[in-house]
C-alpha positions in Angstrom: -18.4 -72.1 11.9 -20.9 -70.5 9.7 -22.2 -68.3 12.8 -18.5 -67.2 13.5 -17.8 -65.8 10.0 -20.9 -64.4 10.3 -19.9 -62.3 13.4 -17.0 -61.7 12.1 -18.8 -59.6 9.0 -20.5 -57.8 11.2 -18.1 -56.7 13.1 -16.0 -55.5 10.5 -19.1 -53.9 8.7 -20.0 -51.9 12.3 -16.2 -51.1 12.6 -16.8 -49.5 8.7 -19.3 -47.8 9.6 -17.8 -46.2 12.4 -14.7 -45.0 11.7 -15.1 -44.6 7.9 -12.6 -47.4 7.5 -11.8 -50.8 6.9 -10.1 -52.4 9.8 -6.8 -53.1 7.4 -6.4 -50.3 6.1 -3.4 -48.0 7.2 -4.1 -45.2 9.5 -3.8 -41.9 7.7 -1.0 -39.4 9.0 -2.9 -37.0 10.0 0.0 -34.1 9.7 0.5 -35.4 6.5 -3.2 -34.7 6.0 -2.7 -31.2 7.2 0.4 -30.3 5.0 -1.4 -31.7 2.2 -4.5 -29.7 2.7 -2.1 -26.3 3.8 -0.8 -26.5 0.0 -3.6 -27.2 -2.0 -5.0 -24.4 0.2 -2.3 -21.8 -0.4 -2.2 -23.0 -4.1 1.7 -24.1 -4.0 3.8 -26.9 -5.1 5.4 -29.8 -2.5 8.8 -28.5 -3.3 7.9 -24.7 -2.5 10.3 -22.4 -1.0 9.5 -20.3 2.2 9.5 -17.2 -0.7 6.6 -18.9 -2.8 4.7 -19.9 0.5 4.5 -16.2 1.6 3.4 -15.4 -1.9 0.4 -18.1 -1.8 -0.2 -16.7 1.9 -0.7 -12.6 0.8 -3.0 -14.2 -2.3 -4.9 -16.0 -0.3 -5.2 -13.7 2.7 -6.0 -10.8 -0.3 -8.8 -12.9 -1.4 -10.2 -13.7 1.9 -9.8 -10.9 4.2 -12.5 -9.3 5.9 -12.6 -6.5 4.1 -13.4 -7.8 1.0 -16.1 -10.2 2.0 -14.4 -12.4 3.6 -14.1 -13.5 7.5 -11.3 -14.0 10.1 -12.0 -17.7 10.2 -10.6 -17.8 6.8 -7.9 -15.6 7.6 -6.9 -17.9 10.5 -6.6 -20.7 8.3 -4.8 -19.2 6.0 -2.4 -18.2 8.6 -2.3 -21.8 10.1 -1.8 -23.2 6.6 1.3 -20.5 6.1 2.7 -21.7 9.9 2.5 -25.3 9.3 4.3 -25.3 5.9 7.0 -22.9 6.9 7.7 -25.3 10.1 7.9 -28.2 7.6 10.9 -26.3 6.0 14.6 -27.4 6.4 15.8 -25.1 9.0 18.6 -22.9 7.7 20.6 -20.9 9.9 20.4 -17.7 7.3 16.7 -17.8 7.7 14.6 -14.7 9.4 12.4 -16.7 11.3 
């Protein structure tokens, strides 16, 4: 019995140290992740309105474009972070897309 919880422990240690997690635990949404990331990224708030995630996107995209020392990785991102957020939006028929 002893050698069985034994195992056990070491199998959920390996599995820790594999994946970062505990066996138990949830696993995370990883679009969840991204939205999260995409706003702290362009600066905005969860309720934000496709108006104040254009605005964080030009700040951003002014502060990292290639021009001014920045590189078009960054740019990309920033673009990728403005996509995502605006397809998380409610879609209303009055909106430009």
């Amino acid at each position: 019995m002893g050698q069985l919880i034994l195992l056990v422990a070491v199998a959920v240690l390996g599995f820790k140290l594999m994946t970062g997690r505990w066996p138990w635990a949830p696993t995370p949404n990883t679009r969840a992740q991204a939205v999260f990331r995409a706003r702290q990224l362009l600066g905005i708030g969860a309720q934000a309105s496709r108006a104040e995630i254009i605005e964080g996107h030009k700040r951003l995209v002014a502060m990292v474009h290639p021009d001014r020392g920045g590189s078009n990785a960054q740019v990309h991102e920033a673009n990728a972070a403005r996509d995502l957020l605006l397809d998380e939006l409610p879609y209303l028929p009055e909106d430009p897309r």
